[in-house]
C-alpha angles and dihedrals in degrees: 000000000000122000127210115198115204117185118210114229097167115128092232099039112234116321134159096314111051086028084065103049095050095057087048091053100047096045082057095052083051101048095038106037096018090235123149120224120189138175106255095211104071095351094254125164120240098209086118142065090220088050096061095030087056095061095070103220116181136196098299107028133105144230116221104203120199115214117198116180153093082247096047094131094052083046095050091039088047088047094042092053099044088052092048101046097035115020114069088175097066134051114187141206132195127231125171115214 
């Protein structure tokens, strides 16, 4: 198990549009690496954008992510890059458990 926390420095929090792009991103880390991610708080999936939407992170929180996987470091590499070049909402750190 190997966790990846994002914080969310967006003004507005997450809403609709980052919320978007980021279940796009992690059911593509499931369908294409076969990696699970998985929301650390309450275990919950992000292959939605309710899902993440529902979690009501504001400027300042984070977002403990959760990787399962034989391919857990191309999916890390594959989250930390997407956040970096697309989502201006969300910085992200890495911390192996």
């Amino acid at each position: 198990m190997h966790n990846l926390e994002l914080e969310v420095t967006g003004k507005h929090g997450i809403h609709a549009r980052p919320s978007a792009h980021l279940s796009k991103l992690f059911s593509t880390v499931k369908s294409n690496l076969g990696v699970d991610a998985y929301i650390n708080e309450n275990g919950m999936h992000c292959n939605t954008i309710l899902d993440i939407m529902t979690l009501t992170k504001a400027q300042g929180s984070y977002i403990n992510l959760v990787l399962n996987g034989e391919r857990y470091q191309e999916a890390m590499d594959y989250i930390l890059n997407e956040v970096k070049d697309y989502l201006r909402h969300v910085t992200s750190s890495v911390s192996n458990v």
